[in-house]
mmCIF file as Biopython writes it, N, C-alpha, C and O atoms, coordinates in Angstrom:
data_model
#
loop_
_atom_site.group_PDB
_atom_site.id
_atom_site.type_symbol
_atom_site.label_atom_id
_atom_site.label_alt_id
_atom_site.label_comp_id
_atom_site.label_asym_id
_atom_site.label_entity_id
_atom_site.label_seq_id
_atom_site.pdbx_PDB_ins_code
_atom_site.Cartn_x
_atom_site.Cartn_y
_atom_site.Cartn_z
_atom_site.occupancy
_atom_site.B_iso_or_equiv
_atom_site.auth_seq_id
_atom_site.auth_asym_id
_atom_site.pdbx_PDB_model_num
ATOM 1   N N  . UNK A ? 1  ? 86.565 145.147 115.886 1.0 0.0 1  A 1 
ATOM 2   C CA . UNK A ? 1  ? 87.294 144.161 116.660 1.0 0.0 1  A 1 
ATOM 3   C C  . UNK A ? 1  ? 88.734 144.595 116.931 1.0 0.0 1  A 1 
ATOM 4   O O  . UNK A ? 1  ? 89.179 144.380 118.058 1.0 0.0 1  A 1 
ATOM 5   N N  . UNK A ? 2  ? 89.608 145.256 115.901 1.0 0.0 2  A 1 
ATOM 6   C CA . UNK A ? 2  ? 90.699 146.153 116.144 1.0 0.0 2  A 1 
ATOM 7   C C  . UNK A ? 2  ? 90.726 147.530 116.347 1.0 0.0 2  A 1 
ATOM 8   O O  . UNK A ? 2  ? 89.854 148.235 115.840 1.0 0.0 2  A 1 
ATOM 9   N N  . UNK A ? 3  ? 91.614 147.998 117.024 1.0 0.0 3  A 1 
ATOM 10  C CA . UNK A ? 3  ? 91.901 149.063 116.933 1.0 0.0 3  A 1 
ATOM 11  C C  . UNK A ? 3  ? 93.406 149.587 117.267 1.0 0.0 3  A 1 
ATOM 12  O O  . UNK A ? 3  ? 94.027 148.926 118.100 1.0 0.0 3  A 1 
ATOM 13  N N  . UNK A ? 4  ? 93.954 150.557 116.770 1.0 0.0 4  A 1 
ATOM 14  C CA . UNK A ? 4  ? 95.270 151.376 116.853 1.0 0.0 4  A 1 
ATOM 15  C C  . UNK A ? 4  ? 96.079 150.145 116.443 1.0 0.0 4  A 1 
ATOM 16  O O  . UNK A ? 4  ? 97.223 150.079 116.893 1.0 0.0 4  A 1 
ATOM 17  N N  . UNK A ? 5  ? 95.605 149.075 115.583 1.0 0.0 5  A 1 
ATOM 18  C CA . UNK A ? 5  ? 97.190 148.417 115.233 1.0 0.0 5  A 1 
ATOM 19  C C  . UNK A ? 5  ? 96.993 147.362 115.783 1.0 0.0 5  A 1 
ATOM 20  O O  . UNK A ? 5  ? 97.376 146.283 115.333 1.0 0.0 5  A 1 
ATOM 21  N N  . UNK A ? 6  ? 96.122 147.578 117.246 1.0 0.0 6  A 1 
ATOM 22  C CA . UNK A ? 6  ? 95.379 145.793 117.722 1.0 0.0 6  A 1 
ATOM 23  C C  . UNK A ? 6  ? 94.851 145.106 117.626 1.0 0.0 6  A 1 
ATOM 24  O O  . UNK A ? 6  ? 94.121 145.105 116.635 1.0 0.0 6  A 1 
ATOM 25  N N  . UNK A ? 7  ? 94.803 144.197 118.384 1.0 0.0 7  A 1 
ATOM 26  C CA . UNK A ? 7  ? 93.500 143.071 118.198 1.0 0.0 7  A 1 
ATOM 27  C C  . UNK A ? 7  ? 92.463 142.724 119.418 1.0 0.0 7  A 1 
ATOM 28  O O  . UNK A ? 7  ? 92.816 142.947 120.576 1.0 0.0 7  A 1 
ATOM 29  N N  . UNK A ? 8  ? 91.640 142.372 119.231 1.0 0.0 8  A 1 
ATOM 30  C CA . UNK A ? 8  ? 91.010 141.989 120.671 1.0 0.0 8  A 1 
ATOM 31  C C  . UNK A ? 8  ? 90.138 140.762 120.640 1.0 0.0 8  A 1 
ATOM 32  O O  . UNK A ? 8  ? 89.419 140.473 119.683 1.0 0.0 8  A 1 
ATOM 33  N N  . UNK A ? 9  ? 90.252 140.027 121.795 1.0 0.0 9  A 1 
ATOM 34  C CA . UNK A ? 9  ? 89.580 138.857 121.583 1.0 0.0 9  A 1 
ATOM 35  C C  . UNK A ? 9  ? 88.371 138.604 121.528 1.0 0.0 9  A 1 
ATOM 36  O O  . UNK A ? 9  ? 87.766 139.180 122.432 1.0 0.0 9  A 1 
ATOM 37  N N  . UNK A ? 10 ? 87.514 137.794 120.653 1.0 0.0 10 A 1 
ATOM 38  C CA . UNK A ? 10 ? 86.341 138.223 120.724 1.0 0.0 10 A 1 
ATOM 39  C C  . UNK A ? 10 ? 85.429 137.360 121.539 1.0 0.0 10 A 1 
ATOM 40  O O  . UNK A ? 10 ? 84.236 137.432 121.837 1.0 0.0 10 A 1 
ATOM 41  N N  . UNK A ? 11 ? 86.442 136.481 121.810 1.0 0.0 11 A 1 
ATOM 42  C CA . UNK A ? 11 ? 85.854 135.786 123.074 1.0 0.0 11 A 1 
ATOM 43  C C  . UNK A ? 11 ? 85.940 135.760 124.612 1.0 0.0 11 A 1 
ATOM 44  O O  . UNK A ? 11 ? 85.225 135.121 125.384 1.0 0.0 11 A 1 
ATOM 45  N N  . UNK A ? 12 ? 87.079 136.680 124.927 1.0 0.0 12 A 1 
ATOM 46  C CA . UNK A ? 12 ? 87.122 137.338 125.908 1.0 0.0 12 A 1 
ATOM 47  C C  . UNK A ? 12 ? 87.471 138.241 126.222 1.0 0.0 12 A 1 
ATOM 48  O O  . UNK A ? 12 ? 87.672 138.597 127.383 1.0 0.0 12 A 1 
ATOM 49  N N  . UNK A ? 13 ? 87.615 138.788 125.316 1.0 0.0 13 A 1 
ATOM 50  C CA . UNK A ? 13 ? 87.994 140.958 125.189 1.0 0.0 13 A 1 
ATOM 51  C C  . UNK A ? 13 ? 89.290 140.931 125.360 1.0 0.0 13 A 1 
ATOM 52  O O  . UNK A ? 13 ? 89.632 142.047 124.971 1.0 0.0 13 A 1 
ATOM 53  N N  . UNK A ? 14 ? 90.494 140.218 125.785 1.0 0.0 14 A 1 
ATOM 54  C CA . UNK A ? 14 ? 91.892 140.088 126.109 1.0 0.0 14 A 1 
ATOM 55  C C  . UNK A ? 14 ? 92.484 140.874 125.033 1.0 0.0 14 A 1 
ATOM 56  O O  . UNK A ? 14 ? 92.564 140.245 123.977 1.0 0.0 14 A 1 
ATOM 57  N N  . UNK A ? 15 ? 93.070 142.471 124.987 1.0 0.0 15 A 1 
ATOM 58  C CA . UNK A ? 15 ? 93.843 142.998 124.082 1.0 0.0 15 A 1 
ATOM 59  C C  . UNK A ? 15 ? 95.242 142.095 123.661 1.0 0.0 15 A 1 
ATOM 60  O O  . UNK A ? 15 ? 95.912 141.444 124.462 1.0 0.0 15 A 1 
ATOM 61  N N  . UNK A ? 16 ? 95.497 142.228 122.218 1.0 0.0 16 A 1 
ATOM 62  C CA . UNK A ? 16 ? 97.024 141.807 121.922 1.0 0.0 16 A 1 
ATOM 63  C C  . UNK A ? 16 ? 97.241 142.865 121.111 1.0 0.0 16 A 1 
ATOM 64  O O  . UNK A ? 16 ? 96.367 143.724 120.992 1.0 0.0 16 A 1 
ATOM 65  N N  . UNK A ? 17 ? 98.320 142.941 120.504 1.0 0.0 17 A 1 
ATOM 66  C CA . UNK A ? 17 ? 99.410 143.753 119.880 1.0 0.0 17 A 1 
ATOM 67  C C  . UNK A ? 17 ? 99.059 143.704 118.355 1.0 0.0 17 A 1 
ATOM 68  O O  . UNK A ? 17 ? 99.121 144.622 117.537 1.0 0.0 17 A 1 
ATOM 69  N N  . UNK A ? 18 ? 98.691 142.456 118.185 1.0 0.0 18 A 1 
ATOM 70  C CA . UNK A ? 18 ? 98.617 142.257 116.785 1.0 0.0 18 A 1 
ATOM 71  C C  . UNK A ? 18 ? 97.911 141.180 116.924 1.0 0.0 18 A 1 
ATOM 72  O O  . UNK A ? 18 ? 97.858 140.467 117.927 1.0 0.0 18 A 1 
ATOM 73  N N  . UNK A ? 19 ? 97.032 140.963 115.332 1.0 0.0 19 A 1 
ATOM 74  C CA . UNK A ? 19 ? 96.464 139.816 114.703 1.0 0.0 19 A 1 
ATOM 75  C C  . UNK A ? 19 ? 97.418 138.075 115.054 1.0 0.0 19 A 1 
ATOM 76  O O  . UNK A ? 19 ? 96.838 137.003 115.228 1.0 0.0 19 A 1 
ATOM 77  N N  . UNK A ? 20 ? 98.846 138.270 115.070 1.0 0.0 20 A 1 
ATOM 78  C CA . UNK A ? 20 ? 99.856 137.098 115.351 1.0 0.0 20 A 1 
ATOM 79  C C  . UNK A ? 20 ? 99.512 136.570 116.410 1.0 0.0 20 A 1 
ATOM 80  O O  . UNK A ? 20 ? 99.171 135.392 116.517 1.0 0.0 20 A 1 
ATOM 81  N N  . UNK A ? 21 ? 99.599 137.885 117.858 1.0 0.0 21 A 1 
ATOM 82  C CA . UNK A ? 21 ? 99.366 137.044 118.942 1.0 0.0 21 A 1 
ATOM 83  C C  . UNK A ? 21 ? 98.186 137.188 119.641 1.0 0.0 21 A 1 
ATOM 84  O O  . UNK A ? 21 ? 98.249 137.026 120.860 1.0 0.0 21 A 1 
ATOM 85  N N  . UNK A ? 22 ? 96.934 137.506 119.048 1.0 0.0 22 A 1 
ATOM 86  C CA . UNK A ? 22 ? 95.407 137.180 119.370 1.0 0.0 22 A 1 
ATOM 87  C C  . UNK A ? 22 ? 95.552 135.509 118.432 1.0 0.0 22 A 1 
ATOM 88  O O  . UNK A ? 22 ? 95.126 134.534 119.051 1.0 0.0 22 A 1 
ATOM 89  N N  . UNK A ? 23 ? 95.934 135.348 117.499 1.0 0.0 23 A 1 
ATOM 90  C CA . UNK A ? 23 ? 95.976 134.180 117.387 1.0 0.0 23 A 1 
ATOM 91  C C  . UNK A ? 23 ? 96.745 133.137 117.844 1.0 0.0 23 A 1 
ATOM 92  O O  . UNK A ? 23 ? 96.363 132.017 117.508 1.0 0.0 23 A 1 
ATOM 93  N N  . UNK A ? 24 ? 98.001 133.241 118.713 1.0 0.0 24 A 1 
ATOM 94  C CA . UNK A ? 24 ? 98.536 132.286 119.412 1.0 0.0 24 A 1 
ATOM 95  C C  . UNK A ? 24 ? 97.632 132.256 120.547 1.0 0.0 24 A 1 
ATOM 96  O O  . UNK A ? 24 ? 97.578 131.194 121.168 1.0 0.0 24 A 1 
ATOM 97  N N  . UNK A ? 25 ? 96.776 133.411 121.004 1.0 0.0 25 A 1 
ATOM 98  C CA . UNK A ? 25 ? 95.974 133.277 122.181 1.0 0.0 25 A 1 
ATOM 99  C C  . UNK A ? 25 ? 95.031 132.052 122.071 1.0 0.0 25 A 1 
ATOM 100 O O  . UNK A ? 25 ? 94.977 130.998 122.705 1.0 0.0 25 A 1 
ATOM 101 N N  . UNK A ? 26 ? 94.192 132.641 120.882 1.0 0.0 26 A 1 
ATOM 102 C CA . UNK A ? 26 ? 92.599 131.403 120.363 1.0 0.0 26 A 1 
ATOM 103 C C  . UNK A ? 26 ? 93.713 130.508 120.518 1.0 0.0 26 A 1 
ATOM 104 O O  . UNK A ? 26 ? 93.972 130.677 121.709 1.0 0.0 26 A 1 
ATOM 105 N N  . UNK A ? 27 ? 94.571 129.633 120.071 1.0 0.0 27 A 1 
ATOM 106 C CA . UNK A ? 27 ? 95.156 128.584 119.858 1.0 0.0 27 A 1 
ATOM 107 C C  . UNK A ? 27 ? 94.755 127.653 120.836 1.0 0.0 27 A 1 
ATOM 108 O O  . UNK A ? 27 ? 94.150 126.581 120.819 1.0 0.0 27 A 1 
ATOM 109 N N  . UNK A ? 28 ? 95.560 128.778 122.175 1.0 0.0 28 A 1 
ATOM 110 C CA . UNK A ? 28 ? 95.874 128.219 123.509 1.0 0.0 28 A 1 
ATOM 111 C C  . UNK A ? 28 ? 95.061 128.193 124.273 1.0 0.0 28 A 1 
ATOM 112 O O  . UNK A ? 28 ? 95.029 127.127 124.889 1.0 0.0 28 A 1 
ATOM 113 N N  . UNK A ? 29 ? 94.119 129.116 124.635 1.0 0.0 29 A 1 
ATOM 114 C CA . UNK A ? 29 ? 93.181 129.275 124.974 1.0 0.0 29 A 1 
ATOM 115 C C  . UNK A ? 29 ? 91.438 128.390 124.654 1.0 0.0 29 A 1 
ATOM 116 O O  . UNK A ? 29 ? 90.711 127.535 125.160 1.0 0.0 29 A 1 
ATOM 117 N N  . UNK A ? 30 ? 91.488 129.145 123.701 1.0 0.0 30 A 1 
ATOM 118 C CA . UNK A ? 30 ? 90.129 128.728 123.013 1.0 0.0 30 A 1 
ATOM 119 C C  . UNK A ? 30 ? 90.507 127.537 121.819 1.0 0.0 30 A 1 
ATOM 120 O O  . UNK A ? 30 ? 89.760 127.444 120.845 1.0 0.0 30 A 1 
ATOM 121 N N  . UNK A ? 31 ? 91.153 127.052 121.889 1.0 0.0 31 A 1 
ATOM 122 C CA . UNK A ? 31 ? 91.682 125.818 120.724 1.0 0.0 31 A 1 
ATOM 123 C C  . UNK A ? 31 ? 90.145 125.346 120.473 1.0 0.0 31 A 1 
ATOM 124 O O  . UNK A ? 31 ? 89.300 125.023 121.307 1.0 0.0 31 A 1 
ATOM 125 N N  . UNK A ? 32 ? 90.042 125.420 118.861 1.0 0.0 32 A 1 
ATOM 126 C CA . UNK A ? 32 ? 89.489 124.489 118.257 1.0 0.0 32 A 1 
ATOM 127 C C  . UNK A ? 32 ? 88.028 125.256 118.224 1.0 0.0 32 A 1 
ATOM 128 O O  . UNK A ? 32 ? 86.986 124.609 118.117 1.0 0.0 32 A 1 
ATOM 129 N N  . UNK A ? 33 ? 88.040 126.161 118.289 1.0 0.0 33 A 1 
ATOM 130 C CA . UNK A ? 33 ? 87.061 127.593 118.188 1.0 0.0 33 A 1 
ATOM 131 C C  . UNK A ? 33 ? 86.743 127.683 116.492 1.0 0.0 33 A 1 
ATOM 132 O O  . UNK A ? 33 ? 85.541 127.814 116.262 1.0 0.0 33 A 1 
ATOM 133 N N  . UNK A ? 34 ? 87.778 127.625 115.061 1.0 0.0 34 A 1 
ATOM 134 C CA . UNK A ? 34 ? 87.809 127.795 114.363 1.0 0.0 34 A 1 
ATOM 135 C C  . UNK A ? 34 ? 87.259 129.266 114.029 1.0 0.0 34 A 1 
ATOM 136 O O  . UNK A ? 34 ? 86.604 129.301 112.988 1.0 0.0 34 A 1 
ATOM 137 N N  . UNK A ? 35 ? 87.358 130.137 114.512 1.0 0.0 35 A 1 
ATOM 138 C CA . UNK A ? 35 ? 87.070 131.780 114.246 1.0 0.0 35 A 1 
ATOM 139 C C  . UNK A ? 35 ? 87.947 132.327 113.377 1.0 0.0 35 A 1 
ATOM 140 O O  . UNK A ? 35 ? 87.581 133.056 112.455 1.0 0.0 35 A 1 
ATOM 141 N N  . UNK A ? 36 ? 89.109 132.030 113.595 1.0 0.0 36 A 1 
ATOM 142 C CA . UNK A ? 36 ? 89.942 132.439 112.441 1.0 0.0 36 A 1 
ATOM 143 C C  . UNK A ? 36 ? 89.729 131.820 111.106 1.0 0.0 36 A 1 
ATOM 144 O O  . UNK A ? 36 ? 89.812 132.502 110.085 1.0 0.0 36 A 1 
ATOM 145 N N  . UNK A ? 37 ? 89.506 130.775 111.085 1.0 0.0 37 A 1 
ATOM 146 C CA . UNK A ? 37 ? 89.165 130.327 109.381 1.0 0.0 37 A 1 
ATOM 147 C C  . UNK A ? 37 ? 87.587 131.037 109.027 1.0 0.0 37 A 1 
ATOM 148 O O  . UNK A ? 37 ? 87.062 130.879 107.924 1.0 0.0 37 A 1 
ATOM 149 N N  . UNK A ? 38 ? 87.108 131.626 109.851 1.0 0.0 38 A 1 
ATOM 150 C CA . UNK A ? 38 ? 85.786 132.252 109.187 1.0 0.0 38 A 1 
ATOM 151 C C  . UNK A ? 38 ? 84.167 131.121 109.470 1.0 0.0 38 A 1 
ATOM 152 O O  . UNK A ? 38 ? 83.126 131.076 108.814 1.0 0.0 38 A 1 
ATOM 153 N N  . UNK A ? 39 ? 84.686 130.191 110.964 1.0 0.0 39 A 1 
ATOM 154 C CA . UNK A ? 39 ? 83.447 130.015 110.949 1.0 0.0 39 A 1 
ATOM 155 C C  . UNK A ? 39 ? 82.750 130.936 112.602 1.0 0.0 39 A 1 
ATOM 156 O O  . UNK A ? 39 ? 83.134 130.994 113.770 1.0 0.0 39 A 1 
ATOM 157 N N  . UNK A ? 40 ? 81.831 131.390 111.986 1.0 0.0 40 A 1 
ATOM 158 C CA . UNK A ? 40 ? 81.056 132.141 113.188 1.0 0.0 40 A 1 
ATOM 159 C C  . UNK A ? 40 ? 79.654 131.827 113.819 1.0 0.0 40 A 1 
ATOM 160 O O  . UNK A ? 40 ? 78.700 132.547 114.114 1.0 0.0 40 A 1 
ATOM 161 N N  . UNK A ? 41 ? 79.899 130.422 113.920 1.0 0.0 41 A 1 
ATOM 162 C CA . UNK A ? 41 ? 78.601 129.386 113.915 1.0 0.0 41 A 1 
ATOM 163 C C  . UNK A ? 41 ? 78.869 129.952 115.757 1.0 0.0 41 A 1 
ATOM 164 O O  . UNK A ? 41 ? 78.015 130.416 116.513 1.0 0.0 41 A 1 
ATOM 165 N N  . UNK A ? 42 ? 79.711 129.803 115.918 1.0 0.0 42 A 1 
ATOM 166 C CA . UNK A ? 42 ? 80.306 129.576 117.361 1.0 0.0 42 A 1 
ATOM 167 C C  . UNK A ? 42 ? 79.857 131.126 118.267 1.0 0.0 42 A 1 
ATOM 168 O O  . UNK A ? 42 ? 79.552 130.974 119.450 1.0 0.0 42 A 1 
ATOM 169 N N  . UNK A ? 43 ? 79.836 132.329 117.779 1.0 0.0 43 A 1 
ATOM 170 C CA . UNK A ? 43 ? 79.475 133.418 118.483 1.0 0.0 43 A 1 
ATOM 171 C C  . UNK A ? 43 ? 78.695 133.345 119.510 1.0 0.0 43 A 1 
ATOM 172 O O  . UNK A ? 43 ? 78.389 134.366 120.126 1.0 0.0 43 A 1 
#
């Protein structure tokens, strides 16, 4: 899912810089996804 230091979204491939702002992305974007707390019911 990362590479060189990045992140990528796994819900819409959108590269970020870092783990920080793939997660301000889900926030805004995909709010309420819960992927970051570890549920992957949602894939």
């Amino acid at each position: 899912m990362s590479s060189k230091g990045g992140a990528v979204c796994p819900y819409c491939g959108s590269k970020f810089k870092d783990n920080e702002e793939l997660s301000k992305h889900i926030d805004r974007i995909h709010s309420g996804s819960g992927l970051l707390e570890g549920d992957t019911s949602k894939w």
